[in-house]
C-alpha positions as CSV (number, residue, x, y, z in Angstrom):
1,X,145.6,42.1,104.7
2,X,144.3,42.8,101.6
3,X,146.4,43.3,98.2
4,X,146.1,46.6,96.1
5,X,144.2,44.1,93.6
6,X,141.8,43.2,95.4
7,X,141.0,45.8,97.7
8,X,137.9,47.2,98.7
9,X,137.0,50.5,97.1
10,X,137.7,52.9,100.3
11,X,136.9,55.6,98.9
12,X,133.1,54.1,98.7
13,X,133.1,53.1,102.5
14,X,132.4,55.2,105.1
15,X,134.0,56.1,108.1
16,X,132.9,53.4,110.7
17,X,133.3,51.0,107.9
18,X,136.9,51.7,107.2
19,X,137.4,51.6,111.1
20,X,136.0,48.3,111.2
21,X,138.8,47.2,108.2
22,X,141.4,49.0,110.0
23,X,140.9,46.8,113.0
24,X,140.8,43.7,110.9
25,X,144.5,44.5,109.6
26,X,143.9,46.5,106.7
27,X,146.4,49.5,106.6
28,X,145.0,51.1,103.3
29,X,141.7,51.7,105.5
30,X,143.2,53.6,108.3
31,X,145.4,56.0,105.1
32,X,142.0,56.8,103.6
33,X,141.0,57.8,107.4
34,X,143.7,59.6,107.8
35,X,143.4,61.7,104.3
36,X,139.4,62.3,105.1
37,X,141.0,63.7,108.8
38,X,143.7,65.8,107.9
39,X,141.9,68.9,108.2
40,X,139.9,67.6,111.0
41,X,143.5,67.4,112.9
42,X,144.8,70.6,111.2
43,X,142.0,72.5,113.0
44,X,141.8,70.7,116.0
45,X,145.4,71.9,116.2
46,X,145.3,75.4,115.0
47,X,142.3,75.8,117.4
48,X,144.8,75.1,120.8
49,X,147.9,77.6,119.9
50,X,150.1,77.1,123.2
51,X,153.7,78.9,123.3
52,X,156.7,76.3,122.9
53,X,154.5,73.5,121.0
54,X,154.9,72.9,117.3
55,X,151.6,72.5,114.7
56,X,153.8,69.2,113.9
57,X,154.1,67.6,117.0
58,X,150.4,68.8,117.8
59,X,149.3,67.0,114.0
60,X,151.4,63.6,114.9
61,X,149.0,63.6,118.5
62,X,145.7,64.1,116.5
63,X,147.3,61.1,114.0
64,X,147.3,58.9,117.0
65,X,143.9,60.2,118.8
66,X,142.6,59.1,114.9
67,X,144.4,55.7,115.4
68,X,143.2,55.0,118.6
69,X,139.5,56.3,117.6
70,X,139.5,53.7,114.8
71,X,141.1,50.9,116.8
72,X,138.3,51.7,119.7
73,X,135.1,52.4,117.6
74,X,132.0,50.5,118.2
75,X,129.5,50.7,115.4
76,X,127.0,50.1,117.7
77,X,127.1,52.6,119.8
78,X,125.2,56.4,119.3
79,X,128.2,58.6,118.2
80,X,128.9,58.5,114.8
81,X,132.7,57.7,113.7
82,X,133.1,61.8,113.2
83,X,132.0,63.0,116.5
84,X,133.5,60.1,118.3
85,X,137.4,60.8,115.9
86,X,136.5,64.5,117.1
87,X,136.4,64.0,120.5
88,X,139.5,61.7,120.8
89,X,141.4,64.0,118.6
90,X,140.0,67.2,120.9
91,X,140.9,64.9,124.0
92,X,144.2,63.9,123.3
93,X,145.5,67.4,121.9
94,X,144.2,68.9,125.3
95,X,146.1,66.0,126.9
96,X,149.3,67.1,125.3
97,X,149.2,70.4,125.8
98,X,148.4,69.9,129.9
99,X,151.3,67.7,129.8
100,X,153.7,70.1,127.7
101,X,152.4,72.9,130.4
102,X,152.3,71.1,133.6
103,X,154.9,72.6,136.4
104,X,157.3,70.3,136.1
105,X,157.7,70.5,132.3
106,X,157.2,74.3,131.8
107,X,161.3,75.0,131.8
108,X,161.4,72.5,129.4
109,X,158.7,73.2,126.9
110,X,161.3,75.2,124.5
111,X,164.7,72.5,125.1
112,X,162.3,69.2,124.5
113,X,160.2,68.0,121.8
114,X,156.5,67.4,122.3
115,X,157.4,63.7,121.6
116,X,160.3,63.5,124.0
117,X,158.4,65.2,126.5
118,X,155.5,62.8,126.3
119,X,158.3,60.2,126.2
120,X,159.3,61.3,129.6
121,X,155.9,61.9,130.9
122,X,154.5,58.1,129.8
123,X,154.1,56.0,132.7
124,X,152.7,52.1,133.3
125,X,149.6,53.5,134.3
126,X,148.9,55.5,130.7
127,X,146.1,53.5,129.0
128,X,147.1,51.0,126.0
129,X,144.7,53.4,123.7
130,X,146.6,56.2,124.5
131,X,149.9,54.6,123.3
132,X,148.8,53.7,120.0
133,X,152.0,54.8,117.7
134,X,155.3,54.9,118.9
135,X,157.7,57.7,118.2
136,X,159.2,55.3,115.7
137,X,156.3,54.3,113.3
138,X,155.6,58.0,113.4
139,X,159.1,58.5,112.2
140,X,158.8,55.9,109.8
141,X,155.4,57.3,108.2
142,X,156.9,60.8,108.1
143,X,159.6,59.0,106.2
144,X,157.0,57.3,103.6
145,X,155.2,60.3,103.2
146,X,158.5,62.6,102.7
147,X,159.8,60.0,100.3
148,X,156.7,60.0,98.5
149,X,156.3,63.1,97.5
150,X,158.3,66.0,95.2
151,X,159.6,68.8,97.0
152,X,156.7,71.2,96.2
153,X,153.7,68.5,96.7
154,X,155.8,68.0,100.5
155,X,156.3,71.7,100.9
156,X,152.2,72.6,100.2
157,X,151.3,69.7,102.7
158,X,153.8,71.2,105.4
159,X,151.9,74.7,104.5
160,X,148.6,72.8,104.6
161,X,149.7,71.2,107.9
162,X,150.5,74.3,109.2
163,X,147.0,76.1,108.4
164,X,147.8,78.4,105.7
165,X,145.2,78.4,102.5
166,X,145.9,77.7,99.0
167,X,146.0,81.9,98.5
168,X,149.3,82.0,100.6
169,X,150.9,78.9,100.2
170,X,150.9,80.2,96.5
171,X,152.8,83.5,97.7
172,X,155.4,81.6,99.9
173,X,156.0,79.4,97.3
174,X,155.6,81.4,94.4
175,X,153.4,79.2,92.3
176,X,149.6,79.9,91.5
177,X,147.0,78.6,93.7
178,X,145.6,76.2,91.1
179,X,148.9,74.6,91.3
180,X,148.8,74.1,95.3
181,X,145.5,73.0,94.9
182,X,146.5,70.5,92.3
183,X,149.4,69.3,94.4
184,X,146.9,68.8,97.4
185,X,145.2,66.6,95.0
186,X,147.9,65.0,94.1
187,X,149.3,64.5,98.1
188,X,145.8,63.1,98.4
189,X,146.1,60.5,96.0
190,X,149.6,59.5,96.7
191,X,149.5,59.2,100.3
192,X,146.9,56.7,100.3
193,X,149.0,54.6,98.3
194,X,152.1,55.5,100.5
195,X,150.6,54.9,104.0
């Protein structure tokens, strides 16, 4: 893995490039991946709204569909990086939300977690690609990213996270909207040093 020093620009690279770095070992890649996708996840998410199932939970699935998209990206295929990130993210949030409605786990949807449910659900036969992050390293980059962060710059990502715009993020948190958008900024910049 590459040292801050050293590093490759990411910002320069493109998408299938910083795939291709992420599957030679380089963490920094896959947090510049992640920043480009946030939104990309945020309205994947937003898009499926389904009773008992937290934007959270439904963000941490489109994190790993975008983990597992860059792990299983060929360059050489037709799809660009986007459309093929798009449709793993679409695929796995679908996924989840089957899972979290299916028969058996309906009584459960409001007692469980998304996580512990899929926890429960995971079998041998789930595919490796599908089991890309476990419930730990998500803790753990929750973690970074909370400890990373001042209260506000955490509280306008949760917002963010959550689908609201700058306009009422700035009334629930009673700072102007050049300040949330300056702590986006900010989020931006710091979280692909933290991740």
């Amino acid at each position: 893995m590459q040292s801050r020093n050293d590093a490759t620009d990411h910002n320069t690279l493109s998408d299938g490039q910083l795939a291709a770095l992420y599957r030679s070992g380089d963490q920094e890649a896959f947090a510049e991946l992640a920043v480009r996708y946030m939104a990309v996840i945020r309205s994947k998410a937003s898009d499926l709204d389904f009773p008992g199932v937290e934007a959270d939970d439904l963000f941490q699935e489109g994190l790993i569909a975008l983990d597992s998209a860059a792990r299983s990206f060929q360059s050489a295929g037709t799809a660009s990086f986007r459309t093929y990130a798009g449709v793993c993210i679409r695929n796995r949030l679908v996924s989840a939300l089957r899972r979290a409605g299916s028969d058996k786990n309906k009584l459960n949807v409001t007692a469980l977690s998304l996580e512990d449910q899929l926890d429960a659900a995971a079998s041998p036969d789930t595919e490796p690609e599908n089991v890309v992050l476990t419930k730990l390293e998500l803790a753990e980059l929750w973690q970074k990213i909370g400890s990373g962060l001042s209260k506000t710059e955490l509280d306008v990502l949760r917002l963010y996270l959550e689908g609201s715009s700058f306009q009422q993020t700035s009334e629930k948190l009673g700072i102007s909207v050049k300040s949330c958008n300056n702590a986006m900024q900010r989020v931006r910049r710091k979280l692909r040093a933290i991740i």
